[in-house]
Structures are given as C-alpha cells and as structure tokens.
C-alpha positions in Angstrom: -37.6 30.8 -23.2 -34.5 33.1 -23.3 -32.6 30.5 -24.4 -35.1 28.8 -27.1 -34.8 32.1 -29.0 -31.1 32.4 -28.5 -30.8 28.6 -30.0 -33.0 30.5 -33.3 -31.1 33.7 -33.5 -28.0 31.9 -33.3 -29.4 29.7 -36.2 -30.2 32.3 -38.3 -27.2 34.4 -38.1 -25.8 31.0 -39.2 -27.4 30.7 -42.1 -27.0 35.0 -42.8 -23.4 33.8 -42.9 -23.8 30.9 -45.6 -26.6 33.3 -47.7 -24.1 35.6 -47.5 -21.2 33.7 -49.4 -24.0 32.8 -51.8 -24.6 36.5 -52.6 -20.6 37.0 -52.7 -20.2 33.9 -55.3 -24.0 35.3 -57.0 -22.2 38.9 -57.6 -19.1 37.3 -58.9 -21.1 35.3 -61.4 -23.0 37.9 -62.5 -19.9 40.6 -62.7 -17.6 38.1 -64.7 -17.5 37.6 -68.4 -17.5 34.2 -69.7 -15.5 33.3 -72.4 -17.6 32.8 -75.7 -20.4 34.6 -74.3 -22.1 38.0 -75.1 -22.4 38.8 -71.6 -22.2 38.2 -68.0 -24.7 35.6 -66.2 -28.3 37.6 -65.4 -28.7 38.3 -61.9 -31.7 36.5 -61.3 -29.8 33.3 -62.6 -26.6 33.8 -60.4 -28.8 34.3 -57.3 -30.9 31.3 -57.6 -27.9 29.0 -58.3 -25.4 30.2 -55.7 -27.7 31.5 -53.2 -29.8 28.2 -52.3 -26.8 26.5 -53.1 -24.8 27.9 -50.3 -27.9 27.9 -48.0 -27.7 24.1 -48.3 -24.2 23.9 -47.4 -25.4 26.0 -44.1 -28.0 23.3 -43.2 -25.5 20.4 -43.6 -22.3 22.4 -42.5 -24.7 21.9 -38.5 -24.1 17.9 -39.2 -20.4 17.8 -40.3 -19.9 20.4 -36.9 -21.7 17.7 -35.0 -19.8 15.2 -36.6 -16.3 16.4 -36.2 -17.3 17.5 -32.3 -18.0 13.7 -32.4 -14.8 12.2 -34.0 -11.9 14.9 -33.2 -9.0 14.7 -35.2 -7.2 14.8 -31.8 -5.8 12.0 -28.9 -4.0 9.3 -29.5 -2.9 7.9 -33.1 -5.3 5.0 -33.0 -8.1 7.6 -32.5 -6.8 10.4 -35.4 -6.7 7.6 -37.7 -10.1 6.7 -36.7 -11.1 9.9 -36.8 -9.6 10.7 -40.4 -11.3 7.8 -41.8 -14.5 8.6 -40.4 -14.4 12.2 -42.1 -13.1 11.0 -45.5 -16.0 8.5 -45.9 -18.4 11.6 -44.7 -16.6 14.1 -47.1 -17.7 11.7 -49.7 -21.4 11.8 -48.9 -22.1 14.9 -48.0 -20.0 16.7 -50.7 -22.5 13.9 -53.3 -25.8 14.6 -51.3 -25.2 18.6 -51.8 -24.6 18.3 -55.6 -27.8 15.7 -55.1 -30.0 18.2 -53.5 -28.8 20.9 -55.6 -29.2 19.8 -58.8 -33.0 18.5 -57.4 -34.0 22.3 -56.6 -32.1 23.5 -59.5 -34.1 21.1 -61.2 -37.4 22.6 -60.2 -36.4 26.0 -61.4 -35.8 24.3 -65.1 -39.1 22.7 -65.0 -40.9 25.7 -63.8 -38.9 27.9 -67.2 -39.2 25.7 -69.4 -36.2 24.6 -69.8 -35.3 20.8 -70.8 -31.9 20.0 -69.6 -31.6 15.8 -68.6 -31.8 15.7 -65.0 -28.6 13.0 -64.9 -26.5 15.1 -67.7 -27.4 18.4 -65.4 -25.8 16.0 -62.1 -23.0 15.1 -63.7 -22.1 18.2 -65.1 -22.2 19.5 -61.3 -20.0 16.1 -59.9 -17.1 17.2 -62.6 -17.2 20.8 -61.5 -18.2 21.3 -58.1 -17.7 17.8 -56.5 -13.9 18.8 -55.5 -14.8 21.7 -54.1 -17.2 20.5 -52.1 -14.9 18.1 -50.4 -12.4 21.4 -49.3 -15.6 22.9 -47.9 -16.5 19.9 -45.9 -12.8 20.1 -44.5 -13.3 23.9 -43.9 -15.9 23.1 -41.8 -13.8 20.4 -39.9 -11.3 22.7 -39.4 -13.2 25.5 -37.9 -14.8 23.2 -35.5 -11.4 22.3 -34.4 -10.2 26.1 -34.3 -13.1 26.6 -32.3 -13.1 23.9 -30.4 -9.3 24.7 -29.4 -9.6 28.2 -29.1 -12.2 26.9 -25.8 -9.8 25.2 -24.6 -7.3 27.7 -24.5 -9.7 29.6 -22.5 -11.1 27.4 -20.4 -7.6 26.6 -19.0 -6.6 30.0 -18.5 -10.2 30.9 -16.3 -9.4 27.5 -14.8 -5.7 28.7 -14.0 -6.9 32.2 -13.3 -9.5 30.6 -10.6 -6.6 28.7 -9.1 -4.2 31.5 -8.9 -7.2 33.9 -7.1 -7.7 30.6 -4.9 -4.3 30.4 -3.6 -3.1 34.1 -3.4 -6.9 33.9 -1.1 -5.2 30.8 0.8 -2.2 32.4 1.5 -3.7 35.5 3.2 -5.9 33.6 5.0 -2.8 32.1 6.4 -1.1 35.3 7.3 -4.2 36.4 9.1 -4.6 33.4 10.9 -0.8 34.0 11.8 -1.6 37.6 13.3 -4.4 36.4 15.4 -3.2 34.0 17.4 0.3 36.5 17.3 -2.2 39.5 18.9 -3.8 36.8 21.4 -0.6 35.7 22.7 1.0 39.3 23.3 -2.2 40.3 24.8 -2.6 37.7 27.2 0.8 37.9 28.2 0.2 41.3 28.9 -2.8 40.4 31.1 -0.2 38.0 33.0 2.5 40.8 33.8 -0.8 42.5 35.7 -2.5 39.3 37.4 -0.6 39.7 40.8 0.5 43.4 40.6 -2.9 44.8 39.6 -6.3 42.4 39.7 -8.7 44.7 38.8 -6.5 46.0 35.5 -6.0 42.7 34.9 -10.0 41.9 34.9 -10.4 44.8 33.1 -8.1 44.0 30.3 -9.6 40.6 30.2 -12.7 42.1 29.5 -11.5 44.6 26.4 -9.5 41.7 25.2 -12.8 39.1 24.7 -14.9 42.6 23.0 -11.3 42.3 21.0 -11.6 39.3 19.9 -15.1 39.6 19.4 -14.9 42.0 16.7 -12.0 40.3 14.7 -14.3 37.0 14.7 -17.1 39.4 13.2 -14.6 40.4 10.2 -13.5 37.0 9.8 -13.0 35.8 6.2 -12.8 39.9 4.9 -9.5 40.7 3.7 -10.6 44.5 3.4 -12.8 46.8 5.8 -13.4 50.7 6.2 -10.8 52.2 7.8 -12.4 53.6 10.5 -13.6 49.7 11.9 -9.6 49.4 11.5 -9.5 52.4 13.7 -11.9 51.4 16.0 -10.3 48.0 16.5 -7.0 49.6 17.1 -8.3 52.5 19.5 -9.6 49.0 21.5 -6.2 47.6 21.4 -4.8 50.9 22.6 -7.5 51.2 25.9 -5.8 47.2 26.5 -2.4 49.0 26.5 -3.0 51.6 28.3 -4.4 49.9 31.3 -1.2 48.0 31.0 1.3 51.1 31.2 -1.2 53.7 32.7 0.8 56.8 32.3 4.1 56.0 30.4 1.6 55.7 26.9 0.3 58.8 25.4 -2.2 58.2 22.6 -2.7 61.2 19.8 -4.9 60.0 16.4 -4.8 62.6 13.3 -7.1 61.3 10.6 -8.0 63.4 7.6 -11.7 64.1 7.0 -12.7 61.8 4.0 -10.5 58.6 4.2 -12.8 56.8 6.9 -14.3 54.6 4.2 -11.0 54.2 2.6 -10.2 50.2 1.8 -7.2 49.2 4.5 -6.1 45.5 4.8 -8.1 43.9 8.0 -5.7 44.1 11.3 -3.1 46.0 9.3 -2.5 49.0 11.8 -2.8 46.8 15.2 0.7 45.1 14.8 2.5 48.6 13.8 0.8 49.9 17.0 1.9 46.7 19.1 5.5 46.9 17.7 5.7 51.0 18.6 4.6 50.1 21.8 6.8 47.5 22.2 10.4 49.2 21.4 8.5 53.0 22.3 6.6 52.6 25.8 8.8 49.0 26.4 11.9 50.2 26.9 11.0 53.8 28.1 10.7 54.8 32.0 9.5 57.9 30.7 6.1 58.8 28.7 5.8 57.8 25.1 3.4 59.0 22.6 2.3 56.8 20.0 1.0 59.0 16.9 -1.9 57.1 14.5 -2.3 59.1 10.7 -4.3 58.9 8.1 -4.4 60.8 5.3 -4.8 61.0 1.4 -2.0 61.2 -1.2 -3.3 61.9 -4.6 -4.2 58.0 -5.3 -2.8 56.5 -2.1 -3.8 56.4 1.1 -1.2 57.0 3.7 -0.9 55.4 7.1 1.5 56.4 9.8 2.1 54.9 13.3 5.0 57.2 15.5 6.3 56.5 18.6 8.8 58.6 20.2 12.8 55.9 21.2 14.6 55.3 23.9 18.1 56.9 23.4 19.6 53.5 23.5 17.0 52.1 21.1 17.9 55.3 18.2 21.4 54.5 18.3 22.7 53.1 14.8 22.6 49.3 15.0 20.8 49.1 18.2 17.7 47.7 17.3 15.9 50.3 16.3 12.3 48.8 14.5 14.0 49.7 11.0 14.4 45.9 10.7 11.0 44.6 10.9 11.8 41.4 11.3 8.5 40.4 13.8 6.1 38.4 12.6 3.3 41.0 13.2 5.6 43.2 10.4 6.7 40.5 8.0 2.9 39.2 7.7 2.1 42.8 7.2 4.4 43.2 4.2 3.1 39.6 2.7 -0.2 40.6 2.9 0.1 44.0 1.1 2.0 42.5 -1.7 -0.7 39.8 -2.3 -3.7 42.5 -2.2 -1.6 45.2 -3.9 1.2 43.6 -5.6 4.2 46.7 -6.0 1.6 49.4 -5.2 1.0 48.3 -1.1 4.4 49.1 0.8 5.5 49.2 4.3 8.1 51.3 5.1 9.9 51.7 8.4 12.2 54.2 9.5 14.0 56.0 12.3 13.5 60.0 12.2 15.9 62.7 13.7 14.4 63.3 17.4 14.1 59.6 18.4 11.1 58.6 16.2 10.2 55.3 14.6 7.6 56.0 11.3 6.2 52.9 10.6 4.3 53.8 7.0 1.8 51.9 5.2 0.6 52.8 1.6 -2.2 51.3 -0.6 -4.1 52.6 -3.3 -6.7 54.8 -2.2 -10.3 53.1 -3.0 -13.5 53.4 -1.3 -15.9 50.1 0.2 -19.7 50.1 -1.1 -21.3 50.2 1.8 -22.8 46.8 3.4 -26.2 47.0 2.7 -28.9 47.4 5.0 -30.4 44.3 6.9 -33.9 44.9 8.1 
C-alpha cells in the first residue's frame, strides 16, 4: 500500500514539474509584447495553451524515459547506433503526436468560443513553429534519463566498493584474532607443560582456568568490540593462569577509573600486553614483579596501561627491552587498532626510569549500548 501511493505521489510531483514549465512559458506569454499588437496575450489564453500543453509533454516524457531505459545510448557501437536510430524515428513521432494532441484540445477550446480557425491550417501553423522544439525536448528527456541513469551507477559502485572495502578490513581482523588465539593457546599450554611433573595439582588447576578461558573467548567470537570490563575480566582470568604458574614472583595491582567499564576496547587487546609483561617482567626475574593494569579517561581517549617492573639486564639500552614489539601478540595488536581506528588507535611501548616497561594503548573513548535483555 505504502508503495502504491509512493508510485502516485511520485507521479504527481512529475507532472507539478511539467505544470510548472507551463505556468513559467504561460507568464512569459502573457508578460511579453508582441510585435504589431496592442497588448500582451490575456492570461486566461496563455494558461490554457502552455499549461495543457506542457502537461502533455509530462504524460509522454514517462514513455520516451521508458524508452531510452530501453535502448541506451551506451555499449558497444553496434548497439549506440541502434540505439540512435531507434530515438530519431521516436523523436519524430512523439514530437508530431504532441503538436496532434495539442492542437485537438486546443481545438476544443476554439469550438467552445466561438472561434473558427481550420483545424489543418491551426496544425500546421503549430508543425512550423513548435515541431523543432519538440524534437530538443524529446532529447532533453533522453538525456536526463541517461544523467540519471549514470549518476546510479556512480553510486551503486561506490556502496558496492564501500561494502567490499568494510568486507575486507572485517576479513583481515578476523584474521589477526584468529592469529592471537591459537598465539594465547599455545603460550598457555606450554605453561601448563613447565608444571605437569613439577606441580600436578597447579598443573590441573591451570588446565581448568585455561578451558573457562577459552570458553569465554568462544562466547565473544565474531565481536571485534566488547565493554571493557569483559576485557578485564578475561584478563584478570589470564592473570589467576599465571599466577599459579609463578606463585609468588607475580604481583598483580589493577587501577581502573570509575566510568570507563563500558568503554569500547578491541576484543583480547589487553591479554597479549599482560602476556608480553609477564614474559620479559616475571620471566627473567628471580625476584617479585608487579604487573600494573590502568584504565583511565583522556578527554576523548581512553587510555590503557599495562607496567611491569625489568630485570637490570633486560633495561639496559639494546638489551631487549619490550620497546621493540616485535611478537606477534604486539604486532597483531597494532594491525588491529589501525583497522578499527585508523591514526586515532596507537600502541605505544616504552621503557621508564626505574626499570619499567609501559606498554600503552589509546582509542577513542566511546561507550557500547547495552546487549539487550533476553527473557
């Protein structure tokens, strides 16, 4: 139904249009002086010859569209010349059945004065002055359905191109997920190995966290953004996994501002900045590290921080010190920020006087609607 009466208001706007160049042409008739004559054409005469006049060209004008949708002057040349010959023979017509029709209403209105004009004199006089200008408006309307028809085009390639370029920047971070997962897996279960003889029961223990792990990444599967307190909750998972691993070398400490919890973060973002501080903090330590998770808002960023305090050997210069980021866990990281942020997601890494490693991550600041509730 919606559409039935958006097929007749379309249809009348149409025909607003063409009643609207009949009132132009009406006032111009009206306004100018003819030579030899007293005065002006009367109103009433310039708006019952221009106005149906023009209202005829808006029911045949839906024909020649139809028409030239039919025989685009487009393709190859065998077709345009086809094409060009098909809308010079129809120019012809049309422009003779408008005078035709014309003249036959006009006619009408004679009758109905008084007036006793020859019906074939009256046509002919129209065929020397109007015929010509009835075959540029015939090609008017040919062109504007190619205009039209082109400016489509134009569009539908660049939704079509815009589709394909959301469709690949999605592919691609689907890929770099798919890379951290099995990454996380891998570390973790070697992990679990390094415990298997030395410690059973942390070993059993860590299997279980690891499948409640793995778990909840298959429950975010496919979302490239979540709250950042699931990412949080994730992490402090990951963490309990580590810290049956080193028991009392790794100190935990998590500093997140009131507010940011529903903040948009990138899905497993923080896990491998936690894994690498571990790695090159608690690693290569005999002593206790803390690892330091922060969250906090920036005007229109949010800011993420994961510390970890070095081994001397480790904050030397050119000891390889996590500055580099050359893991795979931190190079997906980057790749993913720049495809959900472009210039405005960053990872920064850097070693701090007193043997820390900052590993930083900013994105603009943007809360998630919340999932809605499933009875």
């Amino acid at each position: 139904m919606a559409r039935g009466w958006s097929k007749v208001r379309s249809f009348a706007l149409w025909l607003l249009l063409w009643g609207g160049l009949g009132l132009f042409f009406a006032s111009e008739a009206a306004i100018r002086q003819f030579p030899g004559r007293e005065r002006s054409m009367p109103w009433t005469d310039a708006l019952l010859v221009n106005i149906p006049f023009y209202l005829l060209w808006g029911l045949l004008a839906l024909g020649v569209l139809r028409l030239a949708g039919a025989f685009p002057i487009a393709g190859d040349r065998r077709a345009r010349l086809r094409a060009v010959a098909v809308h010079l023979a129809a120019s012809l017509v049309v422009a003779a059945l408008h005078l035709l029709l014309s003249e036959l209403f006009f006619e009408i209105i004679r009758v109905w004065r008084g007036r006793t004009t020859p019906f074939a004199e009256a046509v002919a006089f129209s065929f020397r002055h109007n015929f010509h200008v009835n075959l540029l408006t015939y090609w008017g309307i040919v062109a504007f359905r190619h205009l039209r028809d082109y400016d489509r085009g134009l569009r539908e390639k660049e939704l079509v191109a815009t589709r394909l370029e959301r469709q690949l920047a999605h592919a691609e971070l689907q890929a770099l997920r798919m890379q951290l997962q099995p990454h996380f897996l891998f570390n973790a279960l070697n992990s679990i190995s390094s415990l298997v003889f030395e410690n059973p029961e942390a070993a059993d223990r860590m299997l279980v966290r690891l499948s409640d792990l793995l778990r909840q990444a298959l429950e975010s599967d496919g979302q490239q953004e979540i709250p950042l307190g699931r990412e949080l909750d994730f992490v402090g998972r990951y963490l309990d996994l580590e810290r049956m691993r080193y028991s009392d070398r790794l100190e935990v400490t998590t500093r997140v501002e009131p507010g940011v919890e529903d903040a948009a973060v990138p899905a497993f973002v923080l896990q491998p900045l936690v894994e690498n501080a571990i790695v090159h903090g608690v690693g290569r330590s005999a002593e206790p590290v803390e690892v330091t998770l922060s969250a906090r808002r920036a005007g229109d960023e949010l800011v993420l921080e994961v510390c970890n305090g070095l081994p001397a050997a480790a904050a030397a210069p050119g000891a390889g010190a996590p500055a580099g980021g050359a893991g795979v866990g931190l190079h997906n990281t980057r790749a993913r920020l720049e495809q959900l942020y472009g210039a405005r997601g960053r990872l920064e890494l850097e070693v701090q006087p007193g043997r820390r490693a900052v590993a930083r991550v900013l994105v603009p600041f943007r809360e998630l609607e919340p999932a809605p509730f499933v009875s």
